[in-house]
C-alpha positions as CSV (number, residue, x, y, z in Angstrom):
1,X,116.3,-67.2,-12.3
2,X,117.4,-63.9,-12.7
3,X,115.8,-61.1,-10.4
4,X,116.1,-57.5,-10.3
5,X,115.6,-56.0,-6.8
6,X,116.7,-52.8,-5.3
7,X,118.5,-54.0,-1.9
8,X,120.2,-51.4,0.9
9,X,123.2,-52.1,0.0
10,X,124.2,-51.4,3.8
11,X,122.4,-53.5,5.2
12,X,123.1,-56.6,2.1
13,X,126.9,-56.0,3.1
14,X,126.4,-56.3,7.0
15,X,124.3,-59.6,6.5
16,X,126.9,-61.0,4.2
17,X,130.0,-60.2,6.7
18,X,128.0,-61.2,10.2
19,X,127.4,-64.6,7.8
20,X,130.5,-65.0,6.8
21,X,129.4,-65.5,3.0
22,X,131.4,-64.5,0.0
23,X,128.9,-63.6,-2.6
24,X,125.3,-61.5,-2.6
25,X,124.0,-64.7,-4.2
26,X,125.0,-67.0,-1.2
27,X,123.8,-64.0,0.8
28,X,120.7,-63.4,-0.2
29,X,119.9,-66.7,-0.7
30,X,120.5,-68.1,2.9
31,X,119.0,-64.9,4.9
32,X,115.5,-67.0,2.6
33,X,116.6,-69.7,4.1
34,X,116.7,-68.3,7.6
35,X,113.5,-66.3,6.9
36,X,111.6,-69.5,5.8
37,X,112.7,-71.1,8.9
38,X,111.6,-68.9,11.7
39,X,108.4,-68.7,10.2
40,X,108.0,-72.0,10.6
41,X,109.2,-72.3,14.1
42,X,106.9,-69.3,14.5
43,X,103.7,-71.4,12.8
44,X,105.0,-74.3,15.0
45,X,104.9,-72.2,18.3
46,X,101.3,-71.2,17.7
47,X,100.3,-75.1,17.9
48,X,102.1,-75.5,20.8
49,X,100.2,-76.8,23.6
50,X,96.6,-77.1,21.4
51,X,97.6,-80.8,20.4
52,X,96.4,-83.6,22.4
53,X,98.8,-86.4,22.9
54,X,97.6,-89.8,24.1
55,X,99.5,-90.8,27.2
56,X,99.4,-94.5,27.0
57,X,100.4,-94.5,23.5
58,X,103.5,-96.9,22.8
59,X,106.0,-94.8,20.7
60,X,108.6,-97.7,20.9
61,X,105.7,-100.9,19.6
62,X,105.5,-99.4,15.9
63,X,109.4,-99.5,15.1
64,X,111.1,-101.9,13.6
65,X,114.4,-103.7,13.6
66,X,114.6,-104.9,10.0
């Protein structure tokens, strides 16, 4: 899909070296990627500690070898 967007070119340039990518695309593309990610770690962190877990519950009896 082709997208117009008015980027600092700066700052595009210093993401793409400190990644180590060759193109904008590939640039542009995985700092998405990375973006997308921390917000779910940060969605993740904000469960943390609110689930309650079951302490005799066997993790191992539900797998299966087959």
């Amino acid at each position: 899909m082709a997208t117009n967007l008015a980027i600092d070119r700066e700052l595009l340039c210093a993401a793409q070296q400190a990644a180590g990518l060759r193109t904008k695309k590939e640039t542009v593309n995985e700092a998405l990627r990375e973006f997308i990610e921390r917000r779910k770690q940060i969605e993740a962190l904000k469960i943390f500690g609110r689930i309650d877990f079951a302490p005799k519950y066997n993790h191992k009896k539900g797998r299966s070898r087959g």
